[in-house]
N, CA, C and O atoms as a MOPAC input file, in Angstrom:
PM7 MOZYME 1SCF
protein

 N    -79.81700 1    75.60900 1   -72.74800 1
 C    -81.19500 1    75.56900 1   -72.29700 1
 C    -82.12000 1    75.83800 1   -73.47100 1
 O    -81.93700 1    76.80900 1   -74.20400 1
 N    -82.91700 1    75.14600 1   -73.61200 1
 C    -84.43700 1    75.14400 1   -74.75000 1
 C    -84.68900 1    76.21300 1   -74.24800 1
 O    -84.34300 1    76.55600 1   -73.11700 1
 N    -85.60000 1    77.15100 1   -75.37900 1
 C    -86.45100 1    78.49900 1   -74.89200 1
 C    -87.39100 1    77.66100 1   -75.71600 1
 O    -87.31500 1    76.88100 1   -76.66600 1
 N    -88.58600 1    78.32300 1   -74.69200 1
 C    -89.97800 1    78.18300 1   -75.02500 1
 C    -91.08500 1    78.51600 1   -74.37900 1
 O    -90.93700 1    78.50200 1   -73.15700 1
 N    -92.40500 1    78.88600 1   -74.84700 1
 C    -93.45500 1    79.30600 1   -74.44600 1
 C    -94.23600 1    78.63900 1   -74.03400 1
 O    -94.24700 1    77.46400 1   -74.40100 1
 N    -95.02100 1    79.02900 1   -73.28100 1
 C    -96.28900 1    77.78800 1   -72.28100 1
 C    -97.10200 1    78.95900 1   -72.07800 1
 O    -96.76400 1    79.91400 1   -71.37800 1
 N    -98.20500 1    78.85300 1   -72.72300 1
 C    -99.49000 1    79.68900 1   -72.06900 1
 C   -100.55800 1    78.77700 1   -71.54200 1
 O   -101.08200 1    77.93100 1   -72.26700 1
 N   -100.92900 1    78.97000 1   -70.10000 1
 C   -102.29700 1    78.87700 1   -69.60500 1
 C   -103.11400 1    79.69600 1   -68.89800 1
 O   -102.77200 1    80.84000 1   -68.59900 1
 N   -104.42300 1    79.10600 1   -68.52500 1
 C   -104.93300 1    80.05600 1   -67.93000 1
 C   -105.16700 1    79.91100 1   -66.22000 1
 O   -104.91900 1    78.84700 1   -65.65300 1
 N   -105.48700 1    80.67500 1   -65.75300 1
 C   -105.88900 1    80.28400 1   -64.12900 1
 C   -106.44200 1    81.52400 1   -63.42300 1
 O   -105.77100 1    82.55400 1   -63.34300 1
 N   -107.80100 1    81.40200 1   -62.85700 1
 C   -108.70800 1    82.46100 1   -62.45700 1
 C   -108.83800 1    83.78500 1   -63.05400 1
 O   -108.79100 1    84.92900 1   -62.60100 1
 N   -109.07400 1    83.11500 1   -64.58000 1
 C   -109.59400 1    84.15800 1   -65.44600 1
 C   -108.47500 1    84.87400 1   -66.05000 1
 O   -108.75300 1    85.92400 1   -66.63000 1
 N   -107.46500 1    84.55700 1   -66.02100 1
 C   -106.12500 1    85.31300 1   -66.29000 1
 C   -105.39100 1    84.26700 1   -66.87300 1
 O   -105.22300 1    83.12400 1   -66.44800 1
 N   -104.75700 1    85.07200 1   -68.43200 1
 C   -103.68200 1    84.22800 1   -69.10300 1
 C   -102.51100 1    84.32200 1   -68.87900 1
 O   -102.10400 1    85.45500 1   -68.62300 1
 N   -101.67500 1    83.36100 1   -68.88700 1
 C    -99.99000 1    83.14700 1   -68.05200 1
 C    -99.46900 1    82.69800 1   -69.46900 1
 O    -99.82300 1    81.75100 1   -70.17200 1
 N    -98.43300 1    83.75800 1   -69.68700 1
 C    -97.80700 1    83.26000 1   -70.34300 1
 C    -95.94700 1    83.24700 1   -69.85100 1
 O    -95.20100 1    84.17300 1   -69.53100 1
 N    -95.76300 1    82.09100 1   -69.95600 1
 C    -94.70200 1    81.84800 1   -69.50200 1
 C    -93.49400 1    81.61500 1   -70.04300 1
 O    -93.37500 1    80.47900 1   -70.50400 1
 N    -92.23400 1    82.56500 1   -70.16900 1
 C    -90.77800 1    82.26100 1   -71.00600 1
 C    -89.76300 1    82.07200 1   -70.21700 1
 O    -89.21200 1    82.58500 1   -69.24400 1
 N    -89.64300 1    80.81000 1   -71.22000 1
 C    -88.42600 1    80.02700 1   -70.33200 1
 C    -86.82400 1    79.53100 1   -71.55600 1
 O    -86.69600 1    78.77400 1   -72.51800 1
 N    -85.97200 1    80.38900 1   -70.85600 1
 C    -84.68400 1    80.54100 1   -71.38800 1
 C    -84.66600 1    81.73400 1   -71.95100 1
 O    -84.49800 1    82.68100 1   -71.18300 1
 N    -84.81300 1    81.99500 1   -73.27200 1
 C    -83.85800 1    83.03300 1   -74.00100 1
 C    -85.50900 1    83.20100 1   -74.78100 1
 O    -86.08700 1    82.30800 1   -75.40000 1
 N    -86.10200 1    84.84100 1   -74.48800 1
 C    -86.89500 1    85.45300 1   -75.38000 1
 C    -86.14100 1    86.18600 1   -76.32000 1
 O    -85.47200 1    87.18900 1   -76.07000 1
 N    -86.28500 1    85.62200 1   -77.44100 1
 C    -85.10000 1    85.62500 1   -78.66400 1
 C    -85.95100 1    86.05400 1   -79.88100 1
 O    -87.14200 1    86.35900 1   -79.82500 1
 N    -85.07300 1    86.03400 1   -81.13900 1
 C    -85.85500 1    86.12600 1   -82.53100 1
 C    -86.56700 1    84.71400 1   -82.53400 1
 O    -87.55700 1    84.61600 1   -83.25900 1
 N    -86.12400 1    83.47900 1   -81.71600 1
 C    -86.73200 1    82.15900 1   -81.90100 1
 C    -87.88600 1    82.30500 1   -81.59200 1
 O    -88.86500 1    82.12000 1   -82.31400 1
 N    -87.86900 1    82.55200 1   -80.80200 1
 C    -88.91800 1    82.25600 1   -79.19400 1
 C    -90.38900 1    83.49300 1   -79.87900 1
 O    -91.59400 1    83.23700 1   -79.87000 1
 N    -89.79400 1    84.62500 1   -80.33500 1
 C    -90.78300 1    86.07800 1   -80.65600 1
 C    -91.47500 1    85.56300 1   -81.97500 1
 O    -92.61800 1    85.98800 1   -82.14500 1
 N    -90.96300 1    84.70800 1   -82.94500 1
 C    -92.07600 1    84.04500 1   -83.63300 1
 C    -93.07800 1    83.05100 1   -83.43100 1
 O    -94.02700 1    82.82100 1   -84.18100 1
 N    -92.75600 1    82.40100 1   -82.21700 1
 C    -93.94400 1    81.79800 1   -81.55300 1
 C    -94.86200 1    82.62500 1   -80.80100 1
 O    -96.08900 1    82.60200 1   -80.71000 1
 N    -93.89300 1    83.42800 1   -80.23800 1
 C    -95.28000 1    84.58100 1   -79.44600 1
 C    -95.93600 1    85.60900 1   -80.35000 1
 O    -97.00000 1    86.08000 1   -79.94800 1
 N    -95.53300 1    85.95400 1   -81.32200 1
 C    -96.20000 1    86.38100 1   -82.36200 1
 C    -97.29000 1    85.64800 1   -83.08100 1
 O    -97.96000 1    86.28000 1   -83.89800 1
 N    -97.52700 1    84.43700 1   -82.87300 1
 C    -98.29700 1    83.43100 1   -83.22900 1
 C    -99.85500 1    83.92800 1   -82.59200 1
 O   -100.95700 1    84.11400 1   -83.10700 1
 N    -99.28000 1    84.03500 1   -81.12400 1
 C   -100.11700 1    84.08700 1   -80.47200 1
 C   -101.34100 1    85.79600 1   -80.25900 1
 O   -102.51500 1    85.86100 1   -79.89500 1
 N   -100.60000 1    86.63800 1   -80.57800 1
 C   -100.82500 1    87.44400 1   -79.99000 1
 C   -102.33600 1    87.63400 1   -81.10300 1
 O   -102.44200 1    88.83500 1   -81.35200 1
 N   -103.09200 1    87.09000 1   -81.56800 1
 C   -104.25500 1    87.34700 1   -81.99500 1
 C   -105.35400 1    86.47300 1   -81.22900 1
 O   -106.55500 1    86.71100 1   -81.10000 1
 N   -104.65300 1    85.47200 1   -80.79300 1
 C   -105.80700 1    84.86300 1   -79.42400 1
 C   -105.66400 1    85.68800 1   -78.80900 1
 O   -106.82600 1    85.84300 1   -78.43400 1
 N   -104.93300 1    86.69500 1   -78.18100 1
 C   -104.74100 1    87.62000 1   -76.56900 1
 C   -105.24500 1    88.61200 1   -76.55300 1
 O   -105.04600 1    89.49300 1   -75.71600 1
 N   -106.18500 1    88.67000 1   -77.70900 1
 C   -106.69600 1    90.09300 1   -78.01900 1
 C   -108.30100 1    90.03800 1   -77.03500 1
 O   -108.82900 1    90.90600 1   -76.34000 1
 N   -108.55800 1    89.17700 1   -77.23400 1
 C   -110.06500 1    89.49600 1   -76.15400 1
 C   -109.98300 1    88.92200 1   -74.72200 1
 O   -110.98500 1    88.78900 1   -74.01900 1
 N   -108.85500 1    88.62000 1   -74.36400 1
 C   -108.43300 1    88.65200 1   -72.61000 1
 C   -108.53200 1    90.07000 1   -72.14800 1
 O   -108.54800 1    91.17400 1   -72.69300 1
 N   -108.60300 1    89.51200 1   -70.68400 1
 C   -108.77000 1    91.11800 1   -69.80700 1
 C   -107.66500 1    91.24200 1   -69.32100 1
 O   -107.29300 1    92.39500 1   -69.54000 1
 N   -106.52600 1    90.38800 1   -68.48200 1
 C   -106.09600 1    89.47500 1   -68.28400 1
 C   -104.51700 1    88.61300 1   -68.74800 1
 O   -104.46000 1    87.39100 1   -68.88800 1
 N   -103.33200 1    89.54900 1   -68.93300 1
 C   -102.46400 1    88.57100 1   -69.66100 1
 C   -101.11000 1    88.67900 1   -68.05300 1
 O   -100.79400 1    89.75700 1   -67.55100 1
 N   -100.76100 1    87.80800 1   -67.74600 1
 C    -99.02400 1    87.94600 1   -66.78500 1
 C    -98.53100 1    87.20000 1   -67.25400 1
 O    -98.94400 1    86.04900 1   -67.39800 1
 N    -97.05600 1    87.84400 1   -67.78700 1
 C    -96.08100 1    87.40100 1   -68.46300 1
 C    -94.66000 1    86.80000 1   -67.73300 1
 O    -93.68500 1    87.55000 1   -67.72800 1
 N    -94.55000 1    85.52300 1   -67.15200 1
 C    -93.86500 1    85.24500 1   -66.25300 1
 C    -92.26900 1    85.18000 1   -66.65800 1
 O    -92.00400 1    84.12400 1   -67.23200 1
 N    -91.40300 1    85.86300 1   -66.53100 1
 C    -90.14800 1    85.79900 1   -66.53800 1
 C    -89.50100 1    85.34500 1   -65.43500 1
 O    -88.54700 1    86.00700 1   -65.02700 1
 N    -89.80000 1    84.42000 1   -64.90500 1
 C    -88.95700 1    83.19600 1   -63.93700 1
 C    -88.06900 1    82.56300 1   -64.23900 1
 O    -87.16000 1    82.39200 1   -63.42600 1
 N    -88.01600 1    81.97200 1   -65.56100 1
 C    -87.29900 1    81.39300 1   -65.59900 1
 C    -86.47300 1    81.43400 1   -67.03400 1
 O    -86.17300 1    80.57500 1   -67.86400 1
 N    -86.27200 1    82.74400 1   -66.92200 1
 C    -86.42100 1    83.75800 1   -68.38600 1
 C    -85.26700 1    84.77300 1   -68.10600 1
 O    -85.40600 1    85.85600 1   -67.53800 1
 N    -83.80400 1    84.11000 1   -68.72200 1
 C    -82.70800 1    84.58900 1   -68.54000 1
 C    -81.88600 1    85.90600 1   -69.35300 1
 O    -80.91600 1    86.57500 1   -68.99600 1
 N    -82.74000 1    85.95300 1   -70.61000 1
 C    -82.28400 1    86.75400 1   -71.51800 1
 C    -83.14900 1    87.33600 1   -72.90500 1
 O    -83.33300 1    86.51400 1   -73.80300 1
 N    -83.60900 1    88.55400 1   -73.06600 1
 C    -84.38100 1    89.30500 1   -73.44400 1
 C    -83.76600 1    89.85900 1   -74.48200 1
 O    -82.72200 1    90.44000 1   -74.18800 1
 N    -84.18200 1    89.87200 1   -75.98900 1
 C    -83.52000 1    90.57400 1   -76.74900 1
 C    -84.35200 1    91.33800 1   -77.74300 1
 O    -85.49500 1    90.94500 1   -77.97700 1
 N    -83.72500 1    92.71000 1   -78.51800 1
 C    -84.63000 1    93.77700 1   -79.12500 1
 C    -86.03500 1    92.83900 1   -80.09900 1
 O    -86.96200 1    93.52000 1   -80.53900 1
 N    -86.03000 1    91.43500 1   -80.31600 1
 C    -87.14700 1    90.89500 1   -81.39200 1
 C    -88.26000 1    90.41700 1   -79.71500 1
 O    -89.47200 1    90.28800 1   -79.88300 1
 N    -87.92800 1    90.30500 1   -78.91600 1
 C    -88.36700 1    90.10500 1   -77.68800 1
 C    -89.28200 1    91.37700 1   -76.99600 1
 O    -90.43800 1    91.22800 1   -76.60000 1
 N    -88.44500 1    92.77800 1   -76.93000 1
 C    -89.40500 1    93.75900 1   -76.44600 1
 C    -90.11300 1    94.19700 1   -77.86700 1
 O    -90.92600 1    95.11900 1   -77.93000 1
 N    -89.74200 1    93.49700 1   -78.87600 1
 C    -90.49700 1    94.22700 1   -79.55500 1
 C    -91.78500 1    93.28900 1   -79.70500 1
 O    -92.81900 1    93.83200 1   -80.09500 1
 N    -91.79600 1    91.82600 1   -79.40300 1
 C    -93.17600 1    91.77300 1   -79.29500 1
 C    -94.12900 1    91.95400 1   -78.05800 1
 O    -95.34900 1    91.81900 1   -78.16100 1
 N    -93.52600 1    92.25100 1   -76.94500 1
 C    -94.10600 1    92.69700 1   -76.02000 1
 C    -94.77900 1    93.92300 1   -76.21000 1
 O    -95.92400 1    94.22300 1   -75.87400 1
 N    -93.54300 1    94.88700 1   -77.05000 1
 C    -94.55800 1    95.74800 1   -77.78400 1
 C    -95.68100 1    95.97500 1   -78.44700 1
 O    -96.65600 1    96.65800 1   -78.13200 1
 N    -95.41500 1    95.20900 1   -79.60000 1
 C    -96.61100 1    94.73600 1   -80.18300 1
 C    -97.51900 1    94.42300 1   -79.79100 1
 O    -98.53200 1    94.95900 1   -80.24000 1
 N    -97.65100 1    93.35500 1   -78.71300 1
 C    -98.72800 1    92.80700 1   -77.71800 1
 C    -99.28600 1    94.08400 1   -76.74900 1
 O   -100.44200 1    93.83600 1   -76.40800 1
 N    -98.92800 1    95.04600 1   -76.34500 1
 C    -99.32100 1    96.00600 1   -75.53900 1
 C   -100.06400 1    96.99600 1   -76.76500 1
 O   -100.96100 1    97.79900 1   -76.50900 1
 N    -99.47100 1    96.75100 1   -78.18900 1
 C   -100.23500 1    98.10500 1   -78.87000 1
 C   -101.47900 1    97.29800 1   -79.39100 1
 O   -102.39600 1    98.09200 1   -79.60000 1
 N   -101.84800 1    95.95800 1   -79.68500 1
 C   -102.61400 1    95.32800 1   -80.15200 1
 C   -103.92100 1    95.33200 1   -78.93500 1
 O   -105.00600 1    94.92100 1   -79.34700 1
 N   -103.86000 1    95.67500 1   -77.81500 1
 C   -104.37200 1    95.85500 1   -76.61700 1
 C   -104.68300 1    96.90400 1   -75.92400 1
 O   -104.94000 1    96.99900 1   -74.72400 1
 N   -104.64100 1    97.80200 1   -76.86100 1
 C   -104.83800 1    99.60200 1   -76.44900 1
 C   -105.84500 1    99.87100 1   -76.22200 1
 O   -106.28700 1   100.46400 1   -75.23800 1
 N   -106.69900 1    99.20000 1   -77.70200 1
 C   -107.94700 1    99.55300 1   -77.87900 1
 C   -108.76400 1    98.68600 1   -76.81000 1
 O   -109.80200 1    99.20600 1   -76.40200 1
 N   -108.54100 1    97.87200 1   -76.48600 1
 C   -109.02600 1    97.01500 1   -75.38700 1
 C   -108.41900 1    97.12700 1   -73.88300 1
 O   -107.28900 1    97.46900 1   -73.53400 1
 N   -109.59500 1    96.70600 1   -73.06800 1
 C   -109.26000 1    97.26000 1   -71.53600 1
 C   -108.71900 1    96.08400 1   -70.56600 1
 O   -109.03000 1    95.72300 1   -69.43000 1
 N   -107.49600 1    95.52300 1   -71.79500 1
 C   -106.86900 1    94.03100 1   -70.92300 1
 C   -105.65700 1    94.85800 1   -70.05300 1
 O   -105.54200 1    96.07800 1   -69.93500 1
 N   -104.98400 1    94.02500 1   -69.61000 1
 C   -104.23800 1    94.45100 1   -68.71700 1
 C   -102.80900 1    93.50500 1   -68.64600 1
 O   -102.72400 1    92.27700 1   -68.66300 1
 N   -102.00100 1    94.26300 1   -68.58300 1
 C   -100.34400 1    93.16300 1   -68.96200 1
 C    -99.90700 1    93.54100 1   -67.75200 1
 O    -99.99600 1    94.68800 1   -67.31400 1
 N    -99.46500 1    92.67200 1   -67.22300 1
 C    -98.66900 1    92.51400 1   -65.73200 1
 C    -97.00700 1    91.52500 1   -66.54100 1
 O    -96.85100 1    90.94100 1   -67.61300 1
 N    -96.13800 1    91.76500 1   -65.42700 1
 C    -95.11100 1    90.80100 1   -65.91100 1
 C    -94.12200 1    90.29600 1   -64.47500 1
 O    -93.63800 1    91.24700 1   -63.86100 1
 N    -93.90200 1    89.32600 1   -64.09300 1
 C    -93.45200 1    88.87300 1   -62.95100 1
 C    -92.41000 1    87.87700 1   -63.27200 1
 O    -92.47600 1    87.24500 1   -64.32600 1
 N    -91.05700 1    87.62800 1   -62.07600 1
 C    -90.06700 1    87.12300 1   -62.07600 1
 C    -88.92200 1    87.59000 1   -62.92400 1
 O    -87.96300 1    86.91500 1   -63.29800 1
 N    -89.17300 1    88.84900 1   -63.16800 1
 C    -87.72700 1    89.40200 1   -64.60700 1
 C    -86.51100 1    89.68500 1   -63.50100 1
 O    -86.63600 1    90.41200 1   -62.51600 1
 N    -85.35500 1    88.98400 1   -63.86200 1
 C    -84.59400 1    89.21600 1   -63.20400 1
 C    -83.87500 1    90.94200 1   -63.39000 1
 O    -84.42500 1    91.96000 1   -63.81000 1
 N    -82.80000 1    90.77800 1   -63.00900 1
 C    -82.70300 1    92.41700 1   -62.62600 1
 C    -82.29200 1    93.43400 1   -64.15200 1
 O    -82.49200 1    94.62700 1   -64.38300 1
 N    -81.69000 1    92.41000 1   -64.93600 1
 C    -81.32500 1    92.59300 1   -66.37600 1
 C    -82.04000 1    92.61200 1   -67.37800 1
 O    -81.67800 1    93.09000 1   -68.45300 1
 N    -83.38100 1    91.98500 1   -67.11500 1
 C    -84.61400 1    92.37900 1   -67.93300 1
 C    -85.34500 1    92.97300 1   -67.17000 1
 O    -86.14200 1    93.60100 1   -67.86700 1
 N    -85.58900 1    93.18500 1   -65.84800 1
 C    -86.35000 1    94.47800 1   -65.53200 1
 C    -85.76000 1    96.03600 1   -65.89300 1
 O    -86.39800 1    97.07300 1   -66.07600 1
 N    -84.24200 1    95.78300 1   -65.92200 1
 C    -83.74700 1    97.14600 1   -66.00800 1
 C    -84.19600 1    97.57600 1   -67.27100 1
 O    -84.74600 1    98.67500 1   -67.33400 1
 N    -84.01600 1    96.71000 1   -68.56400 1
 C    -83.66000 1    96.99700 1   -70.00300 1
 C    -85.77400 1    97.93000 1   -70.35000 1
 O    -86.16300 1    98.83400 1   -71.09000 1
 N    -86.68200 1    96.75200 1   -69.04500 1
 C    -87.92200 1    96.90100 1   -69.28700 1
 C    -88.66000 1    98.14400 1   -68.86900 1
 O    -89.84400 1    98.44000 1   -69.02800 1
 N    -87.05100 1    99.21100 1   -67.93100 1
 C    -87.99300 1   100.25000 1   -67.31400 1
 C    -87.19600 1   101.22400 1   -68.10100 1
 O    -87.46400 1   102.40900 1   -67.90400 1
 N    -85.96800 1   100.84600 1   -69.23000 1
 C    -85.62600 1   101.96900 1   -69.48000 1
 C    -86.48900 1   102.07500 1   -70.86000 1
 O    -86.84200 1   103.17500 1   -71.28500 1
 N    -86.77500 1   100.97400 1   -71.46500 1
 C    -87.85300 1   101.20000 1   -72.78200 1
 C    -89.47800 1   101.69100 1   -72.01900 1
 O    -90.44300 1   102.02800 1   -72.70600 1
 N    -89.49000 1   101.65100 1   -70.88400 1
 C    -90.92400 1   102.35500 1   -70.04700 1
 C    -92.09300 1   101.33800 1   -70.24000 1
 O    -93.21400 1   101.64000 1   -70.64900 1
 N    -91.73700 1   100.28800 1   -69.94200 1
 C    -91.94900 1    98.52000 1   -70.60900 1
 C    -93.61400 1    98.52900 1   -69.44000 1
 O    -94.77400 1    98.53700 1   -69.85400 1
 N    -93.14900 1    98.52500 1   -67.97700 1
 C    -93.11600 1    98.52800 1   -67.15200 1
 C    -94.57200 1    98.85500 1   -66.13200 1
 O    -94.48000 1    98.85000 1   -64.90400 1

């Protein structure tokens, strides 16, 4: 399966969407991004169809949550199956 990113928007809120393997591949494209995401209010990170999560993966989720501190956006994340929700509540992702 291709991994890859798709961001849009819809009622004021950015979707960003990973599909296959959030990898070292995949975390240099979302690293791309994360300087547009800085003046959203606004980001859900859809793991639907998003099978496998690895440490270059929470770490840009990380990144993306510390780049957003200073700002009053808001990260939601939906569809993580049970193996990336677990890994996401024991790093306190969540």
């Amino acid at each position: 399966m291709n991994s890859k990113l798709e961001i849009s928007s819809r009622d004021g809120k950015t979707i960003i969407k990973v599909s296959g393997q959030f990898d070292f591949n995949t975390s240099r494209q979302f690293l791309e991004y994360i300087p547009e995401l800085i003046d959203k209010t606004a980001i859900l990170i859809d793991f639907s169809d998003c099978h496998y999560l690895d440490s270059s993966g929470l770490g840009c989720i990380l990144k993306l949550k510390k780049s957003l501190s200073d700002h009053a956006a808001k990260i939601e994340f939906f569809g993580c199956n049970e193996k990336i929700l677990n890994v996401m509540q024991m790093m306190k992702i969540n």
